[in-house]
N, C-alpha and C positions, 0 to 999 in steps of 0.2 A: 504493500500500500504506500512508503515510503516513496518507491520509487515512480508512482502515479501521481502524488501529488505534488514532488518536484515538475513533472511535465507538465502537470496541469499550471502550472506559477509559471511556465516557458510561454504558454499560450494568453495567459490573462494580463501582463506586465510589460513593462520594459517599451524597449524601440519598437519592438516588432507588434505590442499590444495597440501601440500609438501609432506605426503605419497603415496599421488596419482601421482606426479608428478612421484616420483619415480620408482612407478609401470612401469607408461608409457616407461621412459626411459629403465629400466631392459629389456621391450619386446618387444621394437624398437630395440635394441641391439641385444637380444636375438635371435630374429627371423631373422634380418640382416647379423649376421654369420651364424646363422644356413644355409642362401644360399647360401649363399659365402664358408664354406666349402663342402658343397652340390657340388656346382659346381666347384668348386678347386680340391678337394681330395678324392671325391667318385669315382673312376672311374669300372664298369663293365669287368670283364675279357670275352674273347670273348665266352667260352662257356655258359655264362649265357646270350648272346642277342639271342632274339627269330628270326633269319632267316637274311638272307640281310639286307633288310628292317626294322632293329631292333632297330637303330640310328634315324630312320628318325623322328626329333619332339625332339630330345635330351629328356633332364629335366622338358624339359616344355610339355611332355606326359600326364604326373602325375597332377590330380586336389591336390594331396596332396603339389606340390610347386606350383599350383597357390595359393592356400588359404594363403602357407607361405611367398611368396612375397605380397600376400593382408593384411593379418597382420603386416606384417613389415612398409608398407605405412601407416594402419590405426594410429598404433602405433605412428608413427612419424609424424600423422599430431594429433594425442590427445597431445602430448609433444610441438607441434609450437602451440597448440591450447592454453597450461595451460598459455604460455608464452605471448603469443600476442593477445587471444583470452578471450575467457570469460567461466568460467562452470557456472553463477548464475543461477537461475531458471528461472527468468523474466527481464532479462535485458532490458534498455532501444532504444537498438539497436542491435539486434544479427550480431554478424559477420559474413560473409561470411566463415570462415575457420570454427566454429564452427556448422553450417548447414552443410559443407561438412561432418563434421566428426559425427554429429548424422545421416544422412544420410545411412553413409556407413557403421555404426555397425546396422543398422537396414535391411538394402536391403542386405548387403554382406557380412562385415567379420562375424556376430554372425552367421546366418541360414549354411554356407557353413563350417564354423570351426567345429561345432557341424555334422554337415553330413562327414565331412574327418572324425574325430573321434568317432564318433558312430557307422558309418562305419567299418569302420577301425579294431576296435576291438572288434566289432563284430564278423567278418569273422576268425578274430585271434583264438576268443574264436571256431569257427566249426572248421576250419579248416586254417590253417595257410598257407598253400603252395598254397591257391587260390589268395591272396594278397602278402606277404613276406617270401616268400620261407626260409626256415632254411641256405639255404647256403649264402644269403646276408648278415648275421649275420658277415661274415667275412669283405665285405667292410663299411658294413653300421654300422656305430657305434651307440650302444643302446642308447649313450644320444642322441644322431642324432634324430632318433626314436620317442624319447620321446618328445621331441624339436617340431619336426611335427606333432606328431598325438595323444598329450597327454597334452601338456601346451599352445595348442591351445585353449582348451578348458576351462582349469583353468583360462588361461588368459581371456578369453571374460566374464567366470560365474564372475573375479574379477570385469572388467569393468563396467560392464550390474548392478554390486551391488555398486559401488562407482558415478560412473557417471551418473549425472542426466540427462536426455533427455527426448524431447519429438518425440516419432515415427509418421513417414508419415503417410500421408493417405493411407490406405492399398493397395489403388490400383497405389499409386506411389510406394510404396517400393516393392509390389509384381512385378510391372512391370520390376523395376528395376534388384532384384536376379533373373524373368524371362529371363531377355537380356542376363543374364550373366552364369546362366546354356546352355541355348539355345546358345551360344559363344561355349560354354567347349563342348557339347556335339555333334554340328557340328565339333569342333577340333579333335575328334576320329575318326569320318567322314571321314575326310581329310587325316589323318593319318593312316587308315585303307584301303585307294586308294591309295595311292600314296606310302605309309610304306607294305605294303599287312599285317599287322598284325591288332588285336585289342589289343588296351593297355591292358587288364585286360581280363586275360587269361578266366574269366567267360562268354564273350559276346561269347568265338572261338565254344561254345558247344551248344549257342541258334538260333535257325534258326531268319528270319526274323520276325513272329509274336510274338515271344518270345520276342527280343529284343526290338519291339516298346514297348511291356508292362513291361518292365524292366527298358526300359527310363522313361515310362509315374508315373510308380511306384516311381523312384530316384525324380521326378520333383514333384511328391504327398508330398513326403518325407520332399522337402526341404520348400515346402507352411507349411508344418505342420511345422517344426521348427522356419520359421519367425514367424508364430502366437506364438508358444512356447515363443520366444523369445517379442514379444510385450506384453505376457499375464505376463510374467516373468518383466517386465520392469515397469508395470501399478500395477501390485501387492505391487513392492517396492518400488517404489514412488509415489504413492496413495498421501501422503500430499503435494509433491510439485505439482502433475499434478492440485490439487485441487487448489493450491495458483495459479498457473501459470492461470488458467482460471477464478478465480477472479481479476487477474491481466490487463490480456486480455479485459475483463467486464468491469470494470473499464475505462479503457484507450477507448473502445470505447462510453463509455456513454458521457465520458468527449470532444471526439471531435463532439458528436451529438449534447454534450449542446452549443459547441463552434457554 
């Protein structure tokens, strides 16, 4: 146990406790303007909205500002977490704030940052005017861009490498980014009755059985990234996950002897 809680004081202190802090804070920041001018100063001129109905659902249309206001909360609760919370490996008591916050890089912000971006530029790299048309290049400003669908990604690969966790049970945290695609993509739903458009001009061209397999495909997609992301997490902390369950071991042998 001696030798757990020295490691744990490697992780919680020092230079390396305070450059992670600082990560946190940069991408709390970062991603907290990014929607605030998103929603301030982006504004669409009317020949780029698709029909009437082209308003309906504002900003929050787009899974690419859900993801950014979900980074922006993770963010800010890893920054309340360095503060008031704990990163050790095997603490004696884990916090409630820090269960929220390995939680949510495991169910949501990693699997769904990684799908806006992989996405994303993907579709850029075929074909560009099926996601962000050349002519948004006028309101949308490239570091905007970049901000959304590009340092989402750096930001979580930083996380996912500095910050020790240990991920749910797979059928909690699956169930969890379940609920929460299954939200998002009921939201197109709605917005497609009531807006008469579909957000992403790809769906206007698939009939119905198209589109269930396009859904059931996006939701394969995002299953495979939380494993990514768990198999990515279990790779790099390999020694703490190993102390942490000696730890565990320990601590239960000792109330059996009790």
């Amino acid at each position: 146990m001696g030798k757990v809680a020295k490691s744990n004081d490697g992780y919680q202190r020092g230079a390396y406790g305070a450059l992670r802090a600082l990560m946190h804070f940069i991408a709390a920041v970062q991603f907290t303007y990014a929607i605030y001018y998103d929603f301030r100063y982006v504004h669409f001129p009317p020949e780029m909205k698709r029909g009437p109905g082209g308003d309906f659902g504002g900003k929050l249309k787009f899974l690419t500002v859900w993801d950014a206001i979900l980074q922006a909360v993770y963010f800010t609760i890893c920054l309340l977490n360095d503060f008031i919370g704990t990163n050790e490996v095997a603490p004696k008591r884990m916090p409630l704030i820090r269960k929220v916050k390995d939680y949510t890089l495991a169910a949501f912000a990693f699997p769904v940052a990684l799908n806006v971006g992989v996405t994303f530029w993907t579709l850029m790299a075929i074909d560009r005017e099926l996601v962000f048309p050349k002519a948004l290049d006028a309101v949308f400003p490239g570091w905007l861009n970049h901000v959304m669908h590009t340092n989402i990604v750096i930001f979580m690969v930083l996380e996912i490498c500095t910050s020790f966790r240990q991920y749910p049970s797979r059928r909690a945290g699956l169930t969890g980014l379940g609920i929460f695609m299954s939200a998002y993509l009921g939201w197109l739903h709605v917005i497609h009755h009531f807006g008469g458009i579909w957000v992403y001009p790809v769906l206007e061209v698939l009939n119905m059985p198209q589109r269930i397999a396009f859904f059931a495909v996006s939701l394969a997609f995002c299953v495979g990234l939380y494993l990514l992301g768990e198999f990515f997490n279990n790779l790099i902390w390999t020694k703490e996950l190993k102390q942490l369950k000696s730890a565990t071991s320990a601590g239960g042998a000792s109330k059996k002897s009790k």
